[in-house]
C-alpha positions in Angstrom: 0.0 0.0 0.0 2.8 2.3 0.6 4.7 1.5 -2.7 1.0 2.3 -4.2 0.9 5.2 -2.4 4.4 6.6 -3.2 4.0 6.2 -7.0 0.5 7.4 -7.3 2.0 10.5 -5.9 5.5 10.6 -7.3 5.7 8.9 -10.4 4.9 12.1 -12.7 7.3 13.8 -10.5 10.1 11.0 -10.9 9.8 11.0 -14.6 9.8 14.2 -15.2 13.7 14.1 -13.3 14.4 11.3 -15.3 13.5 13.1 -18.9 15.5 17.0 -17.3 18.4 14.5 -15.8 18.6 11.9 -18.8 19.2 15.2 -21.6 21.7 16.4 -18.7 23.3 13.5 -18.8 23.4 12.8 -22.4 24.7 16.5 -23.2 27.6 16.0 -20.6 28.4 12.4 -22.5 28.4 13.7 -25.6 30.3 16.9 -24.3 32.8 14.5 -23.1 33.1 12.7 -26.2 33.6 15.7 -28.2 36.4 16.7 -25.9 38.2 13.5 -26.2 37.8 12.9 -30.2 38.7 17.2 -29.9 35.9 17.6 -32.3 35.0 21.5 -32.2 32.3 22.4 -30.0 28.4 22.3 -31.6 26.9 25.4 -33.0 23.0 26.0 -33.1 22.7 25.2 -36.9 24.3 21.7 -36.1 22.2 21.0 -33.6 19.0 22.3 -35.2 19.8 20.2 -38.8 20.5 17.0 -36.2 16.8 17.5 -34.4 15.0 18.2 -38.2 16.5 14.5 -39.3 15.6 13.2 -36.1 12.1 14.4 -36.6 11.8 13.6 -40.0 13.0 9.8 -39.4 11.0 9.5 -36.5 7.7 10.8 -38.5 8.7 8.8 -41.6 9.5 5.4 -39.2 6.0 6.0 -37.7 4.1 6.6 -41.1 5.5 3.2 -42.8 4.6 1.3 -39.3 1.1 2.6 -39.2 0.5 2.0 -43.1 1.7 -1.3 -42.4 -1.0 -2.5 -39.7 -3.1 -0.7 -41.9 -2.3 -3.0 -45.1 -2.0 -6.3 -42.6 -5.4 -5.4 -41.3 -6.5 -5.3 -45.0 -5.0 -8.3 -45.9 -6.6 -10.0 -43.3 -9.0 -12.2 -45.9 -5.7 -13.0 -47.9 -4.6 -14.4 -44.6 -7.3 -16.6 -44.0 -7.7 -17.8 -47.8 -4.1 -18.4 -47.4 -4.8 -20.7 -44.1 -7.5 -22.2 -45.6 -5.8 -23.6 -48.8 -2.6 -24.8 -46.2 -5.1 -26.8 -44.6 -7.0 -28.1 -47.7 -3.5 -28.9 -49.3 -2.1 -30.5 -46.0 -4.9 -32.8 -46.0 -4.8 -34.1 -49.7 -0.9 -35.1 -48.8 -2.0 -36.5 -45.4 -5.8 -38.1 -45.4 -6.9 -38.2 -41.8 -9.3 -41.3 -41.3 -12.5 -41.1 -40.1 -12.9 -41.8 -36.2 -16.2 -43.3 -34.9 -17.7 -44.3 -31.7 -18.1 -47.7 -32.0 -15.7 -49.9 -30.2 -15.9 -52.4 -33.1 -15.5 -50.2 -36.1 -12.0 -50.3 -37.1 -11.9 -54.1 -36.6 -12.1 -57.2 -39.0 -13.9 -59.7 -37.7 
């Protein structure tokens, strides 16, 4: 009940620290990096043109998942013909035999 309690009232709080500390953090790694590889430092145009691709991959990533689960949700009949004609061709290759409920059926006697 406590641990309910605590993130009921603190888990909007905790992540919003996570998201301010997490580009904190990644800024000071990259920061780091830089200074290492002595790569000069950013300007605002770099950083700008590096968000617009991000952006632009992100939306473009997110328009060709969403078409897809539009086109699989389409192709949903294709599917089942396609499951149908497995089954119909799996039993032409292997003939199940009939089962009945009489204990002498299958029997020569």
């Amino acid at each position: 009940m406590v641990k309910q309690r605590f993130l009921t009232h603190f888990k909007p709080w905790l992540y919003a620290v996570i998201k301010v500390v997490g580009v904190i953090v990644g800024y000071q790694l990259s920061d780091q990096i830089r200074r290492y590889f002595q790569y000069p430092p950013l300007n605002i145009g770099d950083v700008v043109v590096a968000a617009t691709g991000a952006l632009f991959a992100l939306g473009l990533t997110c328009g060709i998942w969403a078409w897809a689960e539009w086109c699989w949700f389409k192709l949903r009949r294709i599917r089942l013909l396609g499951s149908e004609l497995k089954h119909a061709f799996n039993d032409v290759r292997r003939p199940r035999t009939a089962v009945t409920s009489h204990p002498l059926a299958g029997r020569m006697v």
